[in-house]
C-alpha positions in Angstrom: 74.1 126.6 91.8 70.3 127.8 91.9 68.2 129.3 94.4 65.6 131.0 95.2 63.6 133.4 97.6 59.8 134.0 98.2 59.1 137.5 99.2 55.9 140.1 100.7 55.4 142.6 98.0 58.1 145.2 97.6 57.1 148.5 100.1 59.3 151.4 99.1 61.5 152.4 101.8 61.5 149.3 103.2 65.1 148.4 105.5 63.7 144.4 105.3 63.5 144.4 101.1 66.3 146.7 101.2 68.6 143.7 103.1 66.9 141.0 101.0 68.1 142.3 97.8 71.5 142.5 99.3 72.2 138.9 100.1 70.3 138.0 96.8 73.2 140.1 94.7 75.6 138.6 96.9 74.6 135.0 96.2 74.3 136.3 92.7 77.9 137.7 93.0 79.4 134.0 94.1 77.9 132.6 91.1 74.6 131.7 92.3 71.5 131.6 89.7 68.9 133.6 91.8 65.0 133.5 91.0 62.7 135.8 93.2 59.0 135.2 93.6 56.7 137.9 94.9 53.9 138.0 96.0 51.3 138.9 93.6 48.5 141.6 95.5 47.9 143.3 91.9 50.0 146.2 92.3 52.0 145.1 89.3 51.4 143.3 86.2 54.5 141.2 85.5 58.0 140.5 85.9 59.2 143.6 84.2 57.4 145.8 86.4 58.6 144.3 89.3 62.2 144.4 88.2 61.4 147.8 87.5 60.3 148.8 90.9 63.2 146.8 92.5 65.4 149.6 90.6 63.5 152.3 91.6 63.1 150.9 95.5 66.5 149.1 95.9 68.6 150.1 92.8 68.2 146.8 91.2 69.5 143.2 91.4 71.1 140.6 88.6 68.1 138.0 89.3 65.2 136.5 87.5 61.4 138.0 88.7 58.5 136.1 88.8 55.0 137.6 89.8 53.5 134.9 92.5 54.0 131.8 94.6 53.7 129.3 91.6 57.5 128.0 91.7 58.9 126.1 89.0 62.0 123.9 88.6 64.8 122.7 90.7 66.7 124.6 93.4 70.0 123.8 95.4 68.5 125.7 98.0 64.9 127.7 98.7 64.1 130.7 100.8 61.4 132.1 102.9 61.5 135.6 104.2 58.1 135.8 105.7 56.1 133.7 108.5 53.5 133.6 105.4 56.2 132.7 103.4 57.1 129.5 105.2 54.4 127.5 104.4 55.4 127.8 100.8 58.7 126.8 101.0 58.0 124.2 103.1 55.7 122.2 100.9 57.9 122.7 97.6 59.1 119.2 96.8 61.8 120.2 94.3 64.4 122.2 96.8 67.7 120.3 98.0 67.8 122.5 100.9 65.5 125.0 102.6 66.4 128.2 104.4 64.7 130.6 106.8 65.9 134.4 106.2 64.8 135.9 109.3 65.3 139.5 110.0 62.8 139.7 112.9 60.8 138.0 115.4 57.6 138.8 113.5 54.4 136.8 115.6 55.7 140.5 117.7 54.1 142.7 114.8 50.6 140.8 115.8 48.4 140.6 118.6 48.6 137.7 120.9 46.0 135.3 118.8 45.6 133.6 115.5 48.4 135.8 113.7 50.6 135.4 116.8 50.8 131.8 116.8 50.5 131.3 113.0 54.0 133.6 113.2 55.4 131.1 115.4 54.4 128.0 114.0 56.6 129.5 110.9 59.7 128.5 113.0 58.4 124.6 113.5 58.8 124.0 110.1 61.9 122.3 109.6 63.4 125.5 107.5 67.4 125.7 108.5 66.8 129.5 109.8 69.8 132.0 109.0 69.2 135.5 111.0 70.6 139.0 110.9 71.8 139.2 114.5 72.7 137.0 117.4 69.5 137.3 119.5 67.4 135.9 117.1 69.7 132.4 116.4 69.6 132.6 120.3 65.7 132.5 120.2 65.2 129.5 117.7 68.2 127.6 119.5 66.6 128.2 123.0 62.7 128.3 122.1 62.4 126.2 119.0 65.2 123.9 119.0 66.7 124.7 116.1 69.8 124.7 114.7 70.8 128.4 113.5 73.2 130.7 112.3 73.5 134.1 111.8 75.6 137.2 110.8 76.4 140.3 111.9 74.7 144.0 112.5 76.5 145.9 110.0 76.6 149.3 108.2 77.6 150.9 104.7 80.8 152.3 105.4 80.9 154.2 102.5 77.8 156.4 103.3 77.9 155.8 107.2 81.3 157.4 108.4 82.1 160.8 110.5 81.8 163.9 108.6 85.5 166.3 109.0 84.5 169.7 110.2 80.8 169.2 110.7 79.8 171.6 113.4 78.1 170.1 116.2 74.4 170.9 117.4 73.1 170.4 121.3 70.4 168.2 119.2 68.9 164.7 119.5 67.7 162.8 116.7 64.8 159.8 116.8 63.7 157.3 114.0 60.0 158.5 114.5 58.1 155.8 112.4 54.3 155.6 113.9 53.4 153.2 110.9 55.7 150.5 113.0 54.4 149.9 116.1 57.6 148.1 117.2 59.3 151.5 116.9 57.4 153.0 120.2 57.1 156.2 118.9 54.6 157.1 121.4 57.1 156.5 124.0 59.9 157.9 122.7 58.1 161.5 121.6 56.8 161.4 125.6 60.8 160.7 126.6 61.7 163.8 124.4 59.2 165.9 125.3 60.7 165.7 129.0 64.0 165.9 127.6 62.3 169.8 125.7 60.7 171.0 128.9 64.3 170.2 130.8 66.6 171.4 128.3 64.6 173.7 126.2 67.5 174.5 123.9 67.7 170.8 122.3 66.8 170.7 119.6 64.7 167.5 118.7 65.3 165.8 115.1 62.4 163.5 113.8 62.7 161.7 110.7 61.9 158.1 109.2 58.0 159.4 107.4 55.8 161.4 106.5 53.6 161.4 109.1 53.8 164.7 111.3 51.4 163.4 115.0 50.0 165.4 117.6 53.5 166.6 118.9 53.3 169.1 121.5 56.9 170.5 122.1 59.1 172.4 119.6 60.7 169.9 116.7 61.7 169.8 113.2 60.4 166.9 111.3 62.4 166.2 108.6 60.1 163.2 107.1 61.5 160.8 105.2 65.4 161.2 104.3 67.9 159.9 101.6 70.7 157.5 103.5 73.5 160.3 102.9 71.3 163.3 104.8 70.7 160.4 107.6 74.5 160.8 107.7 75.2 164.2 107.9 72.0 164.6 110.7 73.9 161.7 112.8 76.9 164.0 112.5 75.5 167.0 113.7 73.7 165.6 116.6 75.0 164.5 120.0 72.5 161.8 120.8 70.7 158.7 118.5 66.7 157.6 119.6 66.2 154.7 118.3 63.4 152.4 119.9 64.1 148.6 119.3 61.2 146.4 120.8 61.6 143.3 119.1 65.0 142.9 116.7 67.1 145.6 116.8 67.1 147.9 113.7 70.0 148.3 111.7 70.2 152.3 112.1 71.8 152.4 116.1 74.7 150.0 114.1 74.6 152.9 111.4 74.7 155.9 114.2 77.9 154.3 115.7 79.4 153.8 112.4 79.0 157.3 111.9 80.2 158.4 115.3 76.5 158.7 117.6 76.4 157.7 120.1 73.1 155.9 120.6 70.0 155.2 123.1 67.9 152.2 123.1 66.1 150.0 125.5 67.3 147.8 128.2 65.2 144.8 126.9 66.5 140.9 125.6 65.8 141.7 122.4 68.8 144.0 122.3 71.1 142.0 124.5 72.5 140.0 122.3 73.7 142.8 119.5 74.2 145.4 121.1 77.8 146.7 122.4 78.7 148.0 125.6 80.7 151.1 124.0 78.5 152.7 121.8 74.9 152.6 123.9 73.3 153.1 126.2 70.1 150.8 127.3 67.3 152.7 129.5 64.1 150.6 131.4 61.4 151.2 128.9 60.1 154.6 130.5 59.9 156.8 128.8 61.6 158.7 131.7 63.9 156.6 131.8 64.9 156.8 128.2 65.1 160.9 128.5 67.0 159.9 131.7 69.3 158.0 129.3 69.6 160.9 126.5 70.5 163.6 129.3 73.3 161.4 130.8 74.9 161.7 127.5 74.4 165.4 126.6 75.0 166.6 130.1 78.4 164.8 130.4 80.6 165.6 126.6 83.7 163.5 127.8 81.0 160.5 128.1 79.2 161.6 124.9 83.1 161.8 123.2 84.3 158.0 124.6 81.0 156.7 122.8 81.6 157.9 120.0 84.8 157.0 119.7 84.0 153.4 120.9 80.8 153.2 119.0 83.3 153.5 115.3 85.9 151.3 116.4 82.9 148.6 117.3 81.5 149.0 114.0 85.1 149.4 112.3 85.3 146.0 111.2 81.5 145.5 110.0 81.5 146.7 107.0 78.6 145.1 104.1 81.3 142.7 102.7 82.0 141.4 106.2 78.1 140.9 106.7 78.0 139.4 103.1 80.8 137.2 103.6 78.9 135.9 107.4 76.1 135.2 105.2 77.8 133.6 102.3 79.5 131.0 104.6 75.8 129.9 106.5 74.6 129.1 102.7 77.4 127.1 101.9 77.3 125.5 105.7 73.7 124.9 104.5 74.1 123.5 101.3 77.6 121.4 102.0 75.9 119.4 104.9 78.6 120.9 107.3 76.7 120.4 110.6 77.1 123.8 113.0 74.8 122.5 115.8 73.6 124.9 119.0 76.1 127.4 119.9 75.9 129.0 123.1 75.5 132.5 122.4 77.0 135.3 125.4 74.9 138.8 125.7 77.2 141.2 124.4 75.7 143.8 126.8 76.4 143.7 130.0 75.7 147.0 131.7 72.9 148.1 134.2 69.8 149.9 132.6 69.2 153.5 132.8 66.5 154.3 135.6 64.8 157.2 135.8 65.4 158.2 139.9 66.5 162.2 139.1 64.4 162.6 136.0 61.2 162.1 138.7 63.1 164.0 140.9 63.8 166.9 138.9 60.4 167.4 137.5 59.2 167.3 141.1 61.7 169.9 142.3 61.2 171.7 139.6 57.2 172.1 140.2 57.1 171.7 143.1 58.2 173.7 146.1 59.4 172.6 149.4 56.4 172.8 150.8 53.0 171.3 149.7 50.2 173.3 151.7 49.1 176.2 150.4 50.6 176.2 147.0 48.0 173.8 144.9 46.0 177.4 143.6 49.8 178.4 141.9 50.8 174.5 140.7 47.3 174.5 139.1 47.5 177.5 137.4 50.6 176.1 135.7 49.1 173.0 134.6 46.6 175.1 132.9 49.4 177.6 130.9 51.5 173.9 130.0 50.3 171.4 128.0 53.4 169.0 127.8 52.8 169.1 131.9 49.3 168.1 131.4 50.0 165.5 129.6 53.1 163.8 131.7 52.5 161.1 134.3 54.3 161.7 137.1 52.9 165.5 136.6 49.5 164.0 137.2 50.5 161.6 140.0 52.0 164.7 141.9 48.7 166.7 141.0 46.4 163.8 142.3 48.7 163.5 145.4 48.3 167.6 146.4 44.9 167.4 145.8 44.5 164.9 148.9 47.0 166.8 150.8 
């Protein structure tokens, strides 16, 4: 059997090329002929150097690399990975079959316009689309009519695992990634810089790049780390930040794997994948979400039942079993074997974290009983704290003294 896949350029790093190459080797590894085509923006000069930087990005793949869309020959079945991709595969005449790899929502990652819609006419292309996760097989079968499949959220369990005799720090760490605008990270440093003027002996954990922000509380950023120190810091911390606005990302599935438990948003998006046990979802405030990180440190024996539930979810989810999911979709695919809409359940089914005593805490803790007469002191603290002169409800309470 042959196929092949039309990718972006490689981007060091990247989580998307990273899970690409995967399935590739694993087609590769059921006897599949693979060829890759890449997208040729003059960063390299030929095939060679791409396989090349494949081995230094990704540690390599047994396939065949060819610089550009120019496709040649005949394929059992042909892969886009990209909205841009799409139109590329689609127009190929010499394909059996033609596949969708889709690993996010991405007309998301664009304003609402030309690239918006361009992104979504990707989906009406008659490409048989084969997602990582339930949510997005959900969102072709319910908005674009399409038959889908998908498979799982899962996580190396040979690097993701819990660490004997680590000792524990009262410490939360967040995928801070300001290059990705779909990873809030405006939102979640304003969340953990209530959670550092509440609890001043947190400790915040950044990590995920190299890029330090404006960052007004006390942190360590650790830029970007190898996937065995992400280990060890999921170990030693009690809580996970990781802000999912459009498909999740594979690293809460990799915190519970590894024992931590794990705070993301209370959005559809993460509906679909995410587990009960394990996480917990917050309203997108970023109140909220520090309302959601202080549930968990302030109460261990809840922090403890996560993390035990949050393995035993991801016990079974190993690579292979995420390989094998994918495996079976091809051969659905190729084979003719019909799966037809599924209805998909949420797998999520709690309430979301609101943010009631976070407000009312930073009130109380401002504020005295009462109002008159005290502006001249609350003032003067504004002045001395900068995190306070930058948090909302702060403001709204200053605003609200001042017409007292």
């Amino acid at each position: 059997m042959k196929a092949a896949w039309v990718l972006p350029s490689f981007i060091e790093g990247s989580g998307g090329h990273r899970t690409i190459m995967q399935n590739i080797q694993c087609l590769v590894d059921h006897g599949y002929k693979c060829d890759v085509y890449i997208e040729d923006r003059g960063e390299v000069r030929n095939s060679e150097e791409l396989k090349r930087q494949v081995e230094k990005f990704f540690g390599g793949c047994n396939c065949s690399y060819h610089l550009g869309f120019k496709i040649v020959g005949e394929y059992d079945v042909l892969f886009a990975t990209a909205w841009f991709t799409s139109k590329v595969v689609r127009d190929y005449p010499y394909a059996k079959h033609k596949a969708y790899f889709i690993q996010d929502f991405e007309a998301l990652f664009n304003p609402m316009g030309d690239g918006y819609l361009m992104a979504c006419a990707s989906y009406c292309y008659g490409l048989s689309p084969i997602t990582i996760g339930k949510w997005l097989t959900n969102k072709m079968q319910e908005e674009y009519h399409t038959s889908s499949q998908y498979f799982d959220f899962c996580a190396d369990h040979k690097v993701y695992h819990s660490i004997e005799g680590v000792t524990k720090e009262n410490a939360v760490c967040f995928i801070y990634q300001p290059d990705k605008p779909r990873r809030c990270s405006a939102i979640g440093i304003e969340a953990l810089g209530i959670v550092k003027y509440l609890r001043p002996e947190i400790k915040i954990y950044l990590y995920g790049s190299g890029v330090k922000g404006n960052i007004w509380f006390e942190h360590t950023n650790l830029g970007v780390i190898s996937i065995e120190e992400c280990n060890e810091l999921y170990n030693k911390c009690r809580v996970g930040l990781c802000i999912s606005s459009s498909n999740p990302s594979r690293i809460p599935f990799e915190m519970m794997a590894a024992g931590l438990p794990v705070v993301d948003l209370y959005m559809e998006n993460n509906l679909y994948d995410m587990p009960d046990e394990g996480v917990l979802l917050t309203h997108y405030t970023p109140e909220s979400i520090a309302q959601g990180v202080l549930d968990i440190i302030d109460h261990p024996e809840l922090a403890d039942q996560m993390s035990i539930n949050g393995r035993r979810y991801m016990e079974e989810r190993t690579l292979e079993y995420g390989y094998n999911q994918f495996y079976s979709a091809v051969e659905n695919l190729i084979n003719g074997r019909e799966c037809g809409e599924v209805k998909i359940p949420k797998s999520y089914h709690k309430n979301p974290v609101f943010a009631e005593t976070i407000s009312q805490s930073i009130f109380h803790v401002q504020m005295p009983d009462e109002i008159s007469g005290y502006s001249n002191t609350f003032l003067s603290i504004l002045k001395r704290n900068r995190f306070l002169r930058k948090n909302r409800i702060v403001r709204k309470i200053w605003h609200y003294i001042k017409g007292y």
